[in-house]
C-alpha positions as CSV (number, residue, x, y, z in Angstrom):
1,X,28.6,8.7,14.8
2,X,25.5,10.5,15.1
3,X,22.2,9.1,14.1
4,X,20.1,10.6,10.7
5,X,17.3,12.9,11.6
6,X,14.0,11.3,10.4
7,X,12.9,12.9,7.8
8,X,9.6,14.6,7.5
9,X,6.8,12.7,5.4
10,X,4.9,16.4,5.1
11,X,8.0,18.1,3.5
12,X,8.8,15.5,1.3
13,X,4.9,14.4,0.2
14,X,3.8,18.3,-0.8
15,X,6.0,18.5,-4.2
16,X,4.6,15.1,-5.2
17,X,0.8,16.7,-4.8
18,X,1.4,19.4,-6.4
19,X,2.4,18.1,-9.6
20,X,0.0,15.5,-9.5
21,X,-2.4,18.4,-9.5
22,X,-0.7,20.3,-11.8
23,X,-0.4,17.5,-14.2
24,X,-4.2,16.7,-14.1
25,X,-4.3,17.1,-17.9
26,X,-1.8,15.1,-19.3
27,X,-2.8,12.4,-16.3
28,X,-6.5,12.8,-17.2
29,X,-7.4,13.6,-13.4
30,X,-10.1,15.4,-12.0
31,X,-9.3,18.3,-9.5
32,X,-11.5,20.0,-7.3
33,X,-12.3,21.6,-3.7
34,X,-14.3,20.0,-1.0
35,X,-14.4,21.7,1.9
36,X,-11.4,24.5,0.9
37,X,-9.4,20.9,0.3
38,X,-8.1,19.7,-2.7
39,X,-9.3,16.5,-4.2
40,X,-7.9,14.6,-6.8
41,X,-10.2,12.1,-8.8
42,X,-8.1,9.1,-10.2
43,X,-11.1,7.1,-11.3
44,X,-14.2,7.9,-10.3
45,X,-15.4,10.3,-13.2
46,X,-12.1,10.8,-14.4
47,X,-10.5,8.2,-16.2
48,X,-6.7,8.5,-15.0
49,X,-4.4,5.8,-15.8
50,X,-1.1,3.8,-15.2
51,X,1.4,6.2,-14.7
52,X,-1.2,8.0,-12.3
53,X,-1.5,5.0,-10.4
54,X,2.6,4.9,-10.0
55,X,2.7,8.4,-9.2
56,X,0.1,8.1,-6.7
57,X,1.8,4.9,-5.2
58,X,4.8,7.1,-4.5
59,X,2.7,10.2,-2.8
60,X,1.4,7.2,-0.4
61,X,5.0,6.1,0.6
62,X,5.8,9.9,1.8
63,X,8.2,10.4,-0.8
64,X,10.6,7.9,0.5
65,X,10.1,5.1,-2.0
66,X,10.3,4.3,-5.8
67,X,7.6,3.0,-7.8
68,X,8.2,1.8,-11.4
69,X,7.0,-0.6,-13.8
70,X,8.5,-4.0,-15.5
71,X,8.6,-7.3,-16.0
72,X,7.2,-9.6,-12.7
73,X,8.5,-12.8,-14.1
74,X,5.8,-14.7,-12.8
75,X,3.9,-15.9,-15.3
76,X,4.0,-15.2,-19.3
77,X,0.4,-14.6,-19.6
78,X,0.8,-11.6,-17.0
79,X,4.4,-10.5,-17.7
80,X,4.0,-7.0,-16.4
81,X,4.5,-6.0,-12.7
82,X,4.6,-3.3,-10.0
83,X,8.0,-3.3,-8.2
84,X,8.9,-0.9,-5.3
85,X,11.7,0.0,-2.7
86,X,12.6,2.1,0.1
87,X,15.7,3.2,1.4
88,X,13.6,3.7,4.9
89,X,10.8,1.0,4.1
90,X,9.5,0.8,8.2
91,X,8.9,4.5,8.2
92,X,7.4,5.3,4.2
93,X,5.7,1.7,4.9
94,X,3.9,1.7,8.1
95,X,4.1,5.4,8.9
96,X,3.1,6.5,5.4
97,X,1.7,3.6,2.9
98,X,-0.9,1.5,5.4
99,X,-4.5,2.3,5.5
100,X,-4.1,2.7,9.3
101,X,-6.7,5.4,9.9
102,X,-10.3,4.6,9.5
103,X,-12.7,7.5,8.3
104,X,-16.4,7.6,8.6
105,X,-19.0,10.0,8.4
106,X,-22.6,9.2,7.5
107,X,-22.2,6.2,5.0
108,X,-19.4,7.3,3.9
109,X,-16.2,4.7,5.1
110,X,-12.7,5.1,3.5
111,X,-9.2,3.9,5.7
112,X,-6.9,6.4,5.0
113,X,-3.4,5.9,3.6
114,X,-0.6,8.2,3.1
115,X,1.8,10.6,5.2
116,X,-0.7,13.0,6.7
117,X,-1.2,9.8,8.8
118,X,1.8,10.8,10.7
119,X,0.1,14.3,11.2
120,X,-3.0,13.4,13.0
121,X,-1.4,10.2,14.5
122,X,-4.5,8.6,15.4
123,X,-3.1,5.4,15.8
124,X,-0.8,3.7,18.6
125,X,1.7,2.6,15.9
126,X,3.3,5.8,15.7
127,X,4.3,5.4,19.4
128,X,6.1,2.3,18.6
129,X,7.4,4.1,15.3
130,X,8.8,6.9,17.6
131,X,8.2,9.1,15.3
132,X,6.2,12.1,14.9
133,X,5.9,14.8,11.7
134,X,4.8,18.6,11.6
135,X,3.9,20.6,8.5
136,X,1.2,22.7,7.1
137,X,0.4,20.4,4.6
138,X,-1.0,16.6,4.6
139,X,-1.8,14.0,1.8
140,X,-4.0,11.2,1.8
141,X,-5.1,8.2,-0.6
142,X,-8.6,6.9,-0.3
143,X,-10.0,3.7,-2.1
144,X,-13.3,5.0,-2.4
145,X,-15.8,5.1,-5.5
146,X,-17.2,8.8,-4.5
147,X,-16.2,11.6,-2.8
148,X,-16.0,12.3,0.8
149,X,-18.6,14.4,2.4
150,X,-17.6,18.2,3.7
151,X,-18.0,17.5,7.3
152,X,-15.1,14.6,6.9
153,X,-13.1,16.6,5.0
154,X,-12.8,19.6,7.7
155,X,-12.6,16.7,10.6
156,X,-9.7,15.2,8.6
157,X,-7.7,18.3,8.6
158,X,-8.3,19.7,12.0
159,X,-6.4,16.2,13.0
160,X,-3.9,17.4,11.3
161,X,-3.6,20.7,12.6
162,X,-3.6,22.8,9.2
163,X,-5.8,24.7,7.2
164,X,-8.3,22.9,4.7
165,X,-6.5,24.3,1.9
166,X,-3.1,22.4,2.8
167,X,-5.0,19.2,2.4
168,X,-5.0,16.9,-0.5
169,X,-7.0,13.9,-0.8
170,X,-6.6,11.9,-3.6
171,X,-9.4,9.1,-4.5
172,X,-9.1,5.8,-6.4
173,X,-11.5,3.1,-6.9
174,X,-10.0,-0.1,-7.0
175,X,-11.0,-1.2,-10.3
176,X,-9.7,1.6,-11.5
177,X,-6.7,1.8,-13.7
178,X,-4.9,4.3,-10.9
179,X,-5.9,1.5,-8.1
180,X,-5.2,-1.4,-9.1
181,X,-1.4,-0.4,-9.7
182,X,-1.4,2.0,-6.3
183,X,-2.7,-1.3,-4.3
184,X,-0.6,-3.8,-6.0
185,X,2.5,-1.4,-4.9
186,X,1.5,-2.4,-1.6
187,X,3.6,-5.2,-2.0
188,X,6.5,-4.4,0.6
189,X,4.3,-2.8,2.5
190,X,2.3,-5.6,3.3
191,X,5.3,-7.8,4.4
192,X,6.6,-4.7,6.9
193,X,3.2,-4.4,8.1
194,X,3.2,-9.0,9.0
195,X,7.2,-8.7,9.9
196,X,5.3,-6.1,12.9
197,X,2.7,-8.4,13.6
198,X,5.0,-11.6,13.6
199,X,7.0,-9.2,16.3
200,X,10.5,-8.8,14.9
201,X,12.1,-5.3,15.9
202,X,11.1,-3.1,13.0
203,X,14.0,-1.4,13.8
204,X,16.2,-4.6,12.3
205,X,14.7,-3.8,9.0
206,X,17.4,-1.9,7.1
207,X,16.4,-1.9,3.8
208,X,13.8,-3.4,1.5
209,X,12.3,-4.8,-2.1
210,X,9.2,-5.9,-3.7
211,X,7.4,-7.1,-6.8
212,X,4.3,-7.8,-8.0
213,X,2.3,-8.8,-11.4
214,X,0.1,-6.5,-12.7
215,X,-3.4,-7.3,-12.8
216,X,-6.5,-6.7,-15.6
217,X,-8.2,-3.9,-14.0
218,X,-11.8,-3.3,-14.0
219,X,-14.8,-6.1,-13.6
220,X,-16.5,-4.0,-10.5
221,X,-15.1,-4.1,-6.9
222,X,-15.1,-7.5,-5.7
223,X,-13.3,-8.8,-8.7
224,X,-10.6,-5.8,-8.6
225,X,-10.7,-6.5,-4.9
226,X,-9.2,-10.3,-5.3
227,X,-7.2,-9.7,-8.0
228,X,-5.4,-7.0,-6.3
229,X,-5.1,-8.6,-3.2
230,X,-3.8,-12.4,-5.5
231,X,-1.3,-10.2,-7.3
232,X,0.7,-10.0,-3.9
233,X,-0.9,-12.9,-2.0
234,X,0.4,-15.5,-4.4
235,X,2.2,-13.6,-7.0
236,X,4.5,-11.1,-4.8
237,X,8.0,-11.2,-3.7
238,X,9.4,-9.2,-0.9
239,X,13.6,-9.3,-0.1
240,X,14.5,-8.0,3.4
241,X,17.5,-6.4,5.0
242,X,17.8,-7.0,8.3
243,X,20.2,-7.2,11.4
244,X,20.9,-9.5,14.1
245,X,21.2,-13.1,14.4
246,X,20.8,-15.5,11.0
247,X,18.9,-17.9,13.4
248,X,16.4,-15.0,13.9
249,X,16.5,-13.9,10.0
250,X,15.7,-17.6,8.8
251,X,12.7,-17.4,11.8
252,X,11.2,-14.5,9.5
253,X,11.4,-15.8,6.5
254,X,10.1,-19.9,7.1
255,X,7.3,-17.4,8.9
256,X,6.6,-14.3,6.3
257,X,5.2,-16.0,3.3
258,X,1.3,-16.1,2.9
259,X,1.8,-20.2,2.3
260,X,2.2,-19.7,6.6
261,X,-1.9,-19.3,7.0
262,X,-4.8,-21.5,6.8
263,X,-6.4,-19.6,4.0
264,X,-3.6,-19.8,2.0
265,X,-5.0,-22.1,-1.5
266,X,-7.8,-20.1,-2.7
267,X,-8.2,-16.8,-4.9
268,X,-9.2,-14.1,-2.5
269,X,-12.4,-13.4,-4.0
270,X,-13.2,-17.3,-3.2
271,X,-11.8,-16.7,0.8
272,X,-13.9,-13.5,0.8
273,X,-17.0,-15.0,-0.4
274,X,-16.8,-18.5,1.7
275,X,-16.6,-15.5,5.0
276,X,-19.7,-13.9,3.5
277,X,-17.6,-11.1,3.3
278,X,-16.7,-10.6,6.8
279,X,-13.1,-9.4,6.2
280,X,-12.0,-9.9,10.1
281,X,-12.5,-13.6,9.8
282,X,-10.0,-14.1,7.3
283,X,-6.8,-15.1,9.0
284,X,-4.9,-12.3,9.3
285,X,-1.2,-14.2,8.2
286,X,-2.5,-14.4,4.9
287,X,-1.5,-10.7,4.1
288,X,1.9,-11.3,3.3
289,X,3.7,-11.6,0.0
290,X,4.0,-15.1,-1.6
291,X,7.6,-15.7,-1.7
292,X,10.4,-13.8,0.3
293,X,13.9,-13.8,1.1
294,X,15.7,-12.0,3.9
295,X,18.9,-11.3,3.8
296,X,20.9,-11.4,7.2
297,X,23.2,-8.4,6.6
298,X,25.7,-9.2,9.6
299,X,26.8,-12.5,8.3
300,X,25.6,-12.1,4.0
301,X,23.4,-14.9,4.1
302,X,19.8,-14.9,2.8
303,X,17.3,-17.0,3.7
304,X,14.2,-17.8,1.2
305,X,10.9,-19.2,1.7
306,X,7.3,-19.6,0.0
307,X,6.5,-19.9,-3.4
308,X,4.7,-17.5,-6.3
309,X,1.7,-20.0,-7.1
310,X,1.3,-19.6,-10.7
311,X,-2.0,-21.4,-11.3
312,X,-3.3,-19.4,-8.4
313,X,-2.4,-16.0,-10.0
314,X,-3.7,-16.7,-14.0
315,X,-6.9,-18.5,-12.0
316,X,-7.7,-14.7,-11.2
317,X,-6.4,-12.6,-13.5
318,X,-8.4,-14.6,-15.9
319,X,-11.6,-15.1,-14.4
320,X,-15.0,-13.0,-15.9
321,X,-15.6,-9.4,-14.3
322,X,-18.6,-9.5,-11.8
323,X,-20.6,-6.6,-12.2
């Protein structure tokens, strides 16, 4: 049997830009050019709004995931949640979804997210991906609060190799309403990107799942910033499909859960204050979701681990906005 041709994050991204931009009225966006690109304003001086954030959380998977709202189960004062899957979650993860590329110019710093990623493939992981994407067209998501200067904007799409006007950056704050639900979709993502950093063959990874509550948006960066970040942290679940041995599976999960780091305990915002906000020195296993299971497709057994930490999760979502 022949294997699938990879799909191509360009071709299937483009639709899902374009009707975000031709839907800027009813999703009370902002759209205009920078540099001959398009930019898409999901916060910053446009209000935008829940379903924007969903939408855009699918344009940052490459068109190979589903985003949709529901109940997270996690804790009655916060019954709402984020919950996303992918029928190829390595490739609309990794090679889509992560904020993989950093972009500067000036003082201007964004990472960029999104499939034009695998366009300009400034980053190693698309060698161990094995996968590379063509097109004339590239999307991006920035978490910024302005807009990027002109000089980025051309750099950014000469990586690519297309024409300013096939690119489509789309910005959202993260205390934004758009933000806070296109980073808490992040969920599965962040699990794919520790299962890769723990070292299990992302090729094992069939299939995948995840949810996570919906935070109060708003109260200035840093707040948005922790909540966002708690919201997966201690209130996220990720299931896993994998292949291979179940001793191997059950290795991943007693190893995937955030309760695995040293940090593990606090609200973000806490962590990232005790560091003096140097982001680097927070232990790294702490990105991962709070509770997971992975399910050992050769044999049907699942293996769970971690917990969602309740007190942890309303400790956040409740506390004032800074300013």
């Amino acid at each position: 049997m022949s294997t699938p041709e990879r799909p191509s994050l360009s071709a299937l991204a483009a639709p899902l830009a374009d009707r975000l931009a031709a839907d800027a009225s009813v999703l009370r966006l902002g759209v205009e050019r920078i540099g001959g690109a398009r930019v898409i304003d999901a916060g910053i001086g446009a209000p935008g709004g829940l379903e924007t954030g969903r939408r855009i959380a699918e344009l940052c998977l490459g068109g190979l995931g589903h985003v949709a709202f529901g109940g997270a189960g996690g804790s009655p004062d916060w019954p709402f949640g984020v919950t996303v899957h992918s029928a190829d979650p390595v490739l609309a993860c990794l090679g889509s979804q992560y904020a993989g590329w950093s972009l500067s110019h000036g003082k201007f710093f964004a990472l960029g997210s999104g499939p034009g990623r695998a366009l300009a493939r400034k980053e190693t992981l698309f060698d161990e991906l094995g996968y590379r994407d063509t097109g004339t067209t590239a999307a991006f998501v920035l978490e910024v609060d302005k807009p990027p200067p002109e000089e980025l904007v051309t750099r950014v799409a000469a990586d690519c190799g297309i024409a300013p006007e096939g690119l489509t950056l789309v910005l959202t704050p993260t205390h934004s309403l758009a933000g806070t639900v296109q980073v808490v979709a992040r969920v599965l993502e962040v699990a794919l990107h520790k299962v890769h950093a723990l070292g299990f063959p992302l090729e094992r990874v069939v299939d995948g799942i995840g949810t996570a509550p919906l935070p109060p948006p708003g109260g200035g960066f840093l707040t948005a910033m922790g909540r966002t970040n708690d919201a997966i942290l201690y209130g996220g679940t990720v299931q896993l499909h994998v292949t291979g041995p179940d001793a191997e599976a059950e290795d991943l999960a007693r190893r995937l859960p955030s309760s695995a780091s040293r940090d593990h305990g606090r609200p973000f915002a806490e962590i990232f204050a005790a560091v003096k906000g140097d982001f680097y020195a927070i232990d790294s296993l702490l990105f991962s979701p709070a509770r997971v299971v992975v399910t050992a497709l050769d044999s049907g057994r699942s293996f769970h681990a971690g917990t969602i930490a309740r007190e942890l999760v309303e400790r956040s979502f409740g506390s004032a906005g800074q300013p």
